[in-house]
Backbone bond lengths (Angstrom), bond angles and torsions (degrees), N, CA, C in turn:
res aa  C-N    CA-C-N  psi(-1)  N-CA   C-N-CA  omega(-1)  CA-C   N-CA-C  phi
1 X - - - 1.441 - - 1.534 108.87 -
2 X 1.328 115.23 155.46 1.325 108.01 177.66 1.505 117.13 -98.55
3 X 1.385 106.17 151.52 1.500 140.11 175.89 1.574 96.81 -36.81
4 X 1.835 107.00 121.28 1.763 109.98 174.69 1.660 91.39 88.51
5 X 1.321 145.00 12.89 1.072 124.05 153.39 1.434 143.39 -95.05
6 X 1.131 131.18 89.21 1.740 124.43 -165.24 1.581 124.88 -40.89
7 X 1.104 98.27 157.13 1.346 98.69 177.48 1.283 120.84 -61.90
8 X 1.255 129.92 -6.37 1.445 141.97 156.68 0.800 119.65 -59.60
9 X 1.397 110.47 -49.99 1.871 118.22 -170.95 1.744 107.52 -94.62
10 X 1.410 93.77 0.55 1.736 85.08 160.75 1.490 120.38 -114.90
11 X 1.588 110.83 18.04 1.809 134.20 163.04 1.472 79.68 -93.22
12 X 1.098 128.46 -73.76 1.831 110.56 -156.55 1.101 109.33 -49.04
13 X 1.331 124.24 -30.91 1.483 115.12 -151.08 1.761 99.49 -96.87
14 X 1.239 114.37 -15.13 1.669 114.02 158.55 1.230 109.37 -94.89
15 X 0.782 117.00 14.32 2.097 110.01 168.73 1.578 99.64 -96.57
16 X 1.657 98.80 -53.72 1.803 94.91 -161.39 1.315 82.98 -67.50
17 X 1.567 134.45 -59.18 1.729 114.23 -158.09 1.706 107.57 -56.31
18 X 1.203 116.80 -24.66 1.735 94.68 170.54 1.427 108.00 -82.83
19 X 1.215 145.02 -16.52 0.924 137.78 -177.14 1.761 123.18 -70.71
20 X 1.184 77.99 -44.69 1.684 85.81 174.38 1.693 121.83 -95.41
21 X 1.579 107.15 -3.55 1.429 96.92 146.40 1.292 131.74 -69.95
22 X 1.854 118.81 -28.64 0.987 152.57 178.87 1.842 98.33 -39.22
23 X 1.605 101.26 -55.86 1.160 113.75 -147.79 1.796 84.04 -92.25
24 X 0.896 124.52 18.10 1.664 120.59 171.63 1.658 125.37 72.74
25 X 1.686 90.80 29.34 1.580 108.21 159.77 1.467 113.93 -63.70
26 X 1.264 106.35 170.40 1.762 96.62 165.60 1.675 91.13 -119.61
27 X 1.695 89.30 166.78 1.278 106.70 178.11 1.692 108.76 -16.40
28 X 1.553 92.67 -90.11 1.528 84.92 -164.92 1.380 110.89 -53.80
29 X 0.924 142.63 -79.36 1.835 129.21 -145.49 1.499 90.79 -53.65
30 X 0.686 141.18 -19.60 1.889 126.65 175.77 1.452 101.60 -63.52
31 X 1.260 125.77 -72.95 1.582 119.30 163.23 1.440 107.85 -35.77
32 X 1.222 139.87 -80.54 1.345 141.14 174.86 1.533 100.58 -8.30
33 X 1.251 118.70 -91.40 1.313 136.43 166.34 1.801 120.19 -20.35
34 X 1.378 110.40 -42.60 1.277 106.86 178.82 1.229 119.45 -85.68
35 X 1.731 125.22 -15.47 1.275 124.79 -168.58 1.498 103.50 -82.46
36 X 1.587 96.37 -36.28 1.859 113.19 -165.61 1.396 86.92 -61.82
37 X 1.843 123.54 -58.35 1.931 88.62 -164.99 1.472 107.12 -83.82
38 X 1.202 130.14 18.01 1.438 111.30 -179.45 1.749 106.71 -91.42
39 X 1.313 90.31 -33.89 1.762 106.40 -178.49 1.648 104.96 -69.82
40 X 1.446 136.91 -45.13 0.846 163.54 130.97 1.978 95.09 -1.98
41 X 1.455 116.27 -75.66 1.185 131.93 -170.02 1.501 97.66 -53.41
42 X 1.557 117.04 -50.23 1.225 109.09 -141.14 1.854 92.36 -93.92
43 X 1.225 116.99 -22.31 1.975 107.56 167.34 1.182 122.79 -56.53
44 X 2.392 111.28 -40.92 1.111 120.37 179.66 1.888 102.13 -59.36
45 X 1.108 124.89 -26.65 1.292 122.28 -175.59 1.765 120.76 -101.93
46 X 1.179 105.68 35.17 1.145 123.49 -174.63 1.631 129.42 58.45
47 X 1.878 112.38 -17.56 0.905 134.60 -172.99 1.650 125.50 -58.60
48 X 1.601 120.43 6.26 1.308 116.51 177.84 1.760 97.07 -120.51
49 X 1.672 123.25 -172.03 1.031 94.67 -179.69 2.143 89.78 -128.49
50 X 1.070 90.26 59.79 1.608 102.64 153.82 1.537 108.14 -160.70
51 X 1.714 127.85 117.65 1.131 133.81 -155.23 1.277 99.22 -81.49
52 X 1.542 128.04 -8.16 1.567 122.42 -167.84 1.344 104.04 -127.27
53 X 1.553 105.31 168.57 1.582 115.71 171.65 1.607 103.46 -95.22
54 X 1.680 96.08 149.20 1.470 84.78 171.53 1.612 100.23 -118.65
55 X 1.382 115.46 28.43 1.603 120.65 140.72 1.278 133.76 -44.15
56 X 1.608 126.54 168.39 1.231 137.74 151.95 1.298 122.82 -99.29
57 X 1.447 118.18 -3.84 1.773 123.69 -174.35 1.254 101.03 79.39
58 X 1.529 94.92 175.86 2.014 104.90 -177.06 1.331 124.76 -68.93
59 X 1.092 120.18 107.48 2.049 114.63 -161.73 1.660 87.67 -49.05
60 X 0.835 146.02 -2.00 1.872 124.31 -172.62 1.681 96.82 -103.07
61 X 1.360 117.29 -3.36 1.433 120.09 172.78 1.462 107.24 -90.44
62 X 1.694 95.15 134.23 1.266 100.61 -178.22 1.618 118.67 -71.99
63 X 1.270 113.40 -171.02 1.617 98.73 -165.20 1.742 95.75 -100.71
64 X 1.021 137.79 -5.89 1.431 132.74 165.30 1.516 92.85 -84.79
65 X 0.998 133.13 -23.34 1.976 106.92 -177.76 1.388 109.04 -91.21
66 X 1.550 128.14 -2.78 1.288 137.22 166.13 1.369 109.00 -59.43
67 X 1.884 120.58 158.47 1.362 143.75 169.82 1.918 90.44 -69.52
68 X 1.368 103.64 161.82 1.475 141.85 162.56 1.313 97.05 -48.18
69 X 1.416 119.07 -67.81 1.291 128.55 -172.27 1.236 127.19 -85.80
70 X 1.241 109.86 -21.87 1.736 115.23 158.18 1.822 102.18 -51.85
71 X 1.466 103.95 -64.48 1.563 98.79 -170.60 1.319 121.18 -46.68
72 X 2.319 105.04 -25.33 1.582 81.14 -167.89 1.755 89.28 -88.49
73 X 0.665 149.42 -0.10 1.324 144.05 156.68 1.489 113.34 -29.93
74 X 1.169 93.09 -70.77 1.924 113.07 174.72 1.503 102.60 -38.07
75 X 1.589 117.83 -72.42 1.090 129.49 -166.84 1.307 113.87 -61.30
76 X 1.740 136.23 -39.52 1.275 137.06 123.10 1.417 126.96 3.31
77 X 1.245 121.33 -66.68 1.472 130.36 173.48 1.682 110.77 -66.15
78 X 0.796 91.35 -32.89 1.796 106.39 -157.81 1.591 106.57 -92.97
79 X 1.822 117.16 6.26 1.458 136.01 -177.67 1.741 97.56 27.20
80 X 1.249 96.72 70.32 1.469 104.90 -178.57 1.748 107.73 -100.90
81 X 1.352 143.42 107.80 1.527 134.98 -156.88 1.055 100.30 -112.79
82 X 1.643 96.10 137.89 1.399 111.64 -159.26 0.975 125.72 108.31
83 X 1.479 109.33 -14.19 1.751 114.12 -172.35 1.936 113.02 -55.83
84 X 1.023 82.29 -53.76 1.913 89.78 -172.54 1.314 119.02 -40.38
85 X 1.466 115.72 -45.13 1.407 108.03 166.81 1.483 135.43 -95.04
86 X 1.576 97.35 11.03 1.662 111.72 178.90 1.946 99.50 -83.37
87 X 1.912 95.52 146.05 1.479 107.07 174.83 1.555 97.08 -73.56
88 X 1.281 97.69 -162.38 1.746 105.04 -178.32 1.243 105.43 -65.95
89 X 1.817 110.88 -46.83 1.526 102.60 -145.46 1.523 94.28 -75.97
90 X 1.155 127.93 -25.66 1.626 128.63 -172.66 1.788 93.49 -73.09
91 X 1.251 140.52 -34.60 1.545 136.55 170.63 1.671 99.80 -42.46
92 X 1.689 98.51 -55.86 1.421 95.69 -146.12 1.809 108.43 -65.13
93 X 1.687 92.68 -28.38 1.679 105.09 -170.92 1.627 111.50 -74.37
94 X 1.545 93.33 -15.53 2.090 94.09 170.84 1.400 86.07 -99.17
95 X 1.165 152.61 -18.01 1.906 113.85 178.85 1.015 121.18 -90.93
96 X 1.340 99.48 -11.71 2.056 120.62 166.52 1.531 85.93 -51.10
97 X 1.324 123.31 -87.46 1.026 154.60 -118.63 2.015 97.95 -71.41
98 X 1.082 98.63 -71.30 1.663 114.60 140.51 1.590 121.94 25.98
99 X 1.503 78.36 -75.42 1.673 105.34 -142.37 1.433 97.81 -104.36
């Protein structure tokens, strides 16, 4: 487990990895999977010392179930201008648009 993790977040992180072997992950992406929401858990809780992802989220997620900042991520890659001061739904209607 990694360094700065509580003993809490090393129960989550064996629940989701059995869980999603459960669900017919393999080994690795089950770990994969468990670090992302525990790490995930621990930014939403102020506990890392970068408050954001510098992800895009799960490409099989649609672009309304994505973060603010996932999209500008997207839109980031995608040298989309204007992004910074666009809300979500204006993200989502330029990566439509985009792509």
């Amino acid at each position: 487990m990694p360094s700065g993790w509580t003993k809490k977040d090393e129960r989550q992180y064996d629940h989701v990895e059995e869980s999603a072997k459960d669900r017919g992950r393999s080994e690795e992406r089950a770990k994969e999977i468990a670090a992302r929401t525990v790490n995930k858990q621990r930014r939403e809780e102020g506990r890392t010392p970068n408050q954001t992802t510098s992800g895009k989220g799960n490409p099989h997620t649609s672009l309304e179930d994505r973060t603010v900042d996932e999209l500008h991520n997207i839109a980031s890659e995608m040298k989309i201008e204007g992004r910074s001061t666009m809300r979500k739904k204006e993200l989502i209607e330029a990566i439509r648009d985009k792509r």
